[in-house]
C-alpha positions in Angstrom: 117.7 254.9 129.7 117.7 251.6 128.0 113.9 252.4 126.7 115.0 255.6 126.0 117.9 254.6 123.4 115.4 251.9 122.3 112.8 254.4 121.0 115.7 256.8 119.5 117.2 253.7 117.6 113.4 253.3 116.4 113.0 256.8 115.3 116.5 256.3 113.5 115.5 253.7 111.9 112.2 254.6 110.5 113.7 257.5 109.4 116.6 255.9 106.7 113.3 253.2 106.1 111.6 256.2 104.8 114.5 257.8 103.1 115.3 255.0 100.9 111.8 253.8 100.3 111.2 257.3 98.4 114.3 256.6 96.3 112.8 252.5 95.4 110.0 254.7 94.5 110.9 257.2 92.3 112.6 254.4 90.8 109.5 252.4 90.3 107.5 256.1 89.1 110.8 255.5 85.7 110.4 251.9 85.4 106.8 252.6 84.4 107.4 255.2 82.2 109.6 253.1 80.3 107.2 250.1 80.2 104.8 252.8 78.8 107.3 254.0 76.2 108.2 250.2 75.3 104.8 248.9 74.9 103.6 252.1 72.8 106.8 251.6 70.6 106.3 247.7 70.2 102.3 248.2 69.4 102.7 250.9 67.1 105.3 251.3 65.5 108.1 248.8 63.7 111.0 248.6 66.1 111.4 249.9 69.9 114.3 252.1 70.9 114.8 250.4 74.2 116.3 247.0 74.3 116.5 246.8 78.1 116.7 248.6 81.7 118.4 247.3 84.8 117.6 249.6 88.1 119.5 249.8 91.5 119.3 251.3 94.4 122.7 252.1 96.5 123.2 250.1 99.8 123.2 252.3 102.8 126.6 251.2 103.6 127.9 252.2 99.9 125.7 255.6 100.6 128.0 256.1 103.8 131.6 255.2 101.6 130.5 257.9 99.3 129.7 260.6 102.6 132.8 259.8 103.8 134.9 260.2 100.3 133.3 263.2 99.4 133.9 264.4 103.0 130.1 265.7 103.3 127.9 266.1 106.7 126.5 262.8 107.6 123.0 263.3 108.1 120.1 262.3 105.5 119.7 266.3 104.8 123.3 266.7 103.5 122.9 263.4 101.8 120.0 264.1 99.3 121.4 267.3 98.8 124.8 266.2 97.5 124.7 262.8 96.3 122.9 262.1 92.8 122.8 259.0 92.5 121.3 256.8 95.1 118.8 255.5 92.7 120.1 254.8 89.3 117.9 253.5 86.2 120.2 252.3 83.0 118.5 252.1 79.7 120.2 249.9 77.0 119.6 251.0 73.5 119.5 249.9 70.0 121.3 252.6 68.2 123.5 255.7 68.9 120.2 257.9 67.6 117.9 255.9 70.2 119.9 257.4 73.0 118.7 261.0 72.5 115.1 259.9 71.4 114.8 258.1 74.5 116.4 261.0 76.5 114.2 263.6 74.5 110.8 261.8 75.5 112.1 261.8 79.2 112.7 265.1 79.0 109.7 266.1 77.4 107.3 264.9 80.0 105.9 267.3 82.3 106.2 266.0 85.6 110.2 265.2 85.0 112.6 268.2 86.1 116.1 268.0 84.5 118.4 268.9 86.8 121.9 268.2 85.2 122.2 266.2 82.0 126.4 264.7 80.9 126.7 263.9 77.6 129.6 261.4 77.4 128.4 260.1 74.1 129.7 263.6 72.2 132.6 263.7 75.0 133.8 260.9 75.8 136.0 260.4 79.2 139.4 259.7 78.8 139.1 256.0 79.3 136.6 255.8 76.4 133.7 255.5 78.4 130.6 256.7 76.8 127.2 257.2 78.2 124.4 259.8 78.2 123.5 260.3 81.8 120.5 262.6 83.3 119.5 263.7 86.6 116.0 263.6 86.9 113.7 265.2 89.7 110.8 262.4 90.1 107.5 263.5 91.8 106.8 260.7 94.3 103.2 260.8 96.0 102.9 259.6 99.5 100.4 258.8 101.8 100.8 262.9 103.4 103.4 264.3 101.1 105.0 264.5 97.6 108.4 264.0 97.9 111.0 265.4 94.7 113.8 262.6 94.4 116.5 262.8 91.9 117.1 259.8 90.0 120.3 259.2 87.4 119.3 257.8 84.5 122.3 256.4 82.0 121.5 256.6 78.6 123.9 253.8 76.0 123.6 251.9 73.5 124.4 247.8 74.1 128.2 248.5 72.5 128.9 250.9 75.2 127.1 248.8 78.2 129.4 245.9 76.9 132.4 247.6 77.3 131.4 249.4 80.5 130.3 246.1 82.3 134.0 244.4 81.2 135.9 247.6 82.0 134.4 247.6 85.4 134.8 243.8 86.0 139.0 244.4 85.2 139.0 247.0 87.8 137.6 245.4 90.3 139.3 242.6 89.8 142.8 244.5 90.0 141.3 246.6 93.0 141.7 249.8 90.7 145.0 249.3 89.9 145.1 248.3 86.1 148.4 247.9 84.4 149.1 250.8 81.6 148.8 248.0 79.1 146.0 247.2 79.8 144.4 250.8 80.4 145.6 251.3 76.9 143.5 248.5 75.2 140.8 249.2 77.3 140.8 252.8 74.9 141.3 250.7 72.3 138.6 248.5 72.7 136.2 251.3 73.0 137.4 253.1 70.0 136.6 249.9 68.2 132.7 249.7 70.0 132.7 252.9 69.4 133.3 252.4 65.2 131.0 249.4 66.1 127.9 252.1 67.0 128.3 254.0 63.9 128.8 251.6 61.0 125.3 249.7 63.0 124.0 253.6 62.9 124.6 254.0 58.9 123.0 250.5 58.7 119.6 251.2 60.3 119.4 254.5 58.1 119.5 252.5 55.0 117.7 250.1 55.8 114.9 253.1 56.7 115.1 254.2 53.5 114.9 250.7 51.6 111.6 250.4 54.0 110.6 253.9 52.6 110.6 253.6 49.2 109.5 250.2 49.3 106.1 250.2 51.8 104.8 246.8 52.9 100.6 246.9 52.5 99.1 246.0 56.0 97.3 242.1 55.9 93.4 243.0 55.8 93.0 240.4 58.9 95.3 242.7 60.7 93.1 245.6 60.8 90.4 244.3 61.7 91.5 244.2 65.4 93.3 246.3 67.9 96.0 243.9 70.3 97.2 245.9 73.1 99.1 243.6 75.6 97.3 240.4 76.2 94.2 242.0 74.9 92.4 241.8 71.5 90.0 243.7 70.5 87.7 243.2 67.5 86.5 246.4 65.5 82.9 246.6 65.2 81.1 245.6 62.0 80.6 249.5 60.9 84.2 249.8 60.6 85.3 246.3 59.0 82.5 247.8 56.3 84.0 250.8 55.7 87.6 248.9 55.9 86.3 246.3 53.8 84.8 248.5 50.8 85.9 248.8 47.5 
């Protein structure tokens, strides 16, 4: 019997492995797609969209908190169906406009299913929390399968993941129960990052337009090579003719 439970706990085991090691990678298939995005936007053009990402994936015990609080079947069937968010990728961004450029290109590319998108940037919560958040459907190729994992993907720029980060660091600290006081300021600080976003907003549009109507020529020496990454390449001597003719 012993052996017997042995082997079962095995089985068990290699099945949650497998479970979560499809989540870690659909979450590595969105990190690269951002690196892609970020490196394209920092080569080619004058200012990337994306400041930063952070990724996690959820702990099996805070999988089994969240079974249990949403009163759901406990087996790994019930559990992709109904919960989202086991892996979650947050992308920080520049300016209010960023957030639904960067959302847009997501959702543009072909192997990306949207499944649900929240847009708490138009509608804020009640607290004044704002985000854009997505649930994607990531294709994830294994070694005899493709597996379909959903991934949420918050969307905000660095105002709002200020204000989220501290307004989760007062809750946990008063184990959910925040004085009205201090629930009140909390709106009150995100009105104010929220003011924050859209003065920075009208500032990056004028400063577009200055950049407009007042075009920077390129340095010759520049275009006579290609740097992608750690790599430089020289363009051949036809070219630099051509580039180099009155």
């Amino acid at each position: 019997m012993k052996t017997q439970q042995i082997a079962e706990l095995k089985i068990m085991k290699d099945e949650i492995t497998r479970f979560m090691m499809k989540y870690k990678f659909a979450l590595d298939e969105m990190e690269t797609k951002i690196d892609i995005l970020k490196e394209e936007f920092q080569t080619l053009h004058d200012y990337c969209p994306i400041e930063h990402t952070k990724s996690r994936l959820k702990t099996p015990e805070s999988i089994l908190k969240k079974v249990y609080r949403k009163g759901i079947d406990l087996s790994l069937e019930s559990i992709e169906e109904h919960i989202k968010d086991i892996a979650g990728l947050r992308i920080t961004c520049s300016f209010l406009s960023d957030i639904y450029n960067v959302s847009n290109m997501l959702q543009n590319q072909n192997d990306l299913k949207v499944l649900e998108v929240k847009d708490y940037v138009k509608n804020p919560k009640p607290n004044g929390y704002q985000s854009l958040h997505l649930i994607l459907e990531v294709p994830v190729f294994l070694s005899d399968r493709v597996e379909h994992v959903c991934v949420e993907v918050q969307i905000r720029t660095i105002a709002m993941d200020f204000w989220a980060s501290l307004e989760h660091k007062i809750f946990y600290k008063y184990n959910q129960s925040v004085p009205e006081k201090l629930l009140r300021e909390l709106k009150i600080a995100a009105d104010t990052a929220n003011a924050l976003d859209h003065q920075m907003e009208r500032l990056q549009r004028e400063v577009q337009m200055i950049k407009k109507s007042h075009p920077e020529e390129p340095i010759l020496d520049e275009l006579k090579s290609i740097q992608i990454s750690n790599h430089q390449f020289k363009l051949p001597s036809g070219i630099l003719d051509v580039l180099t003719k009155d």
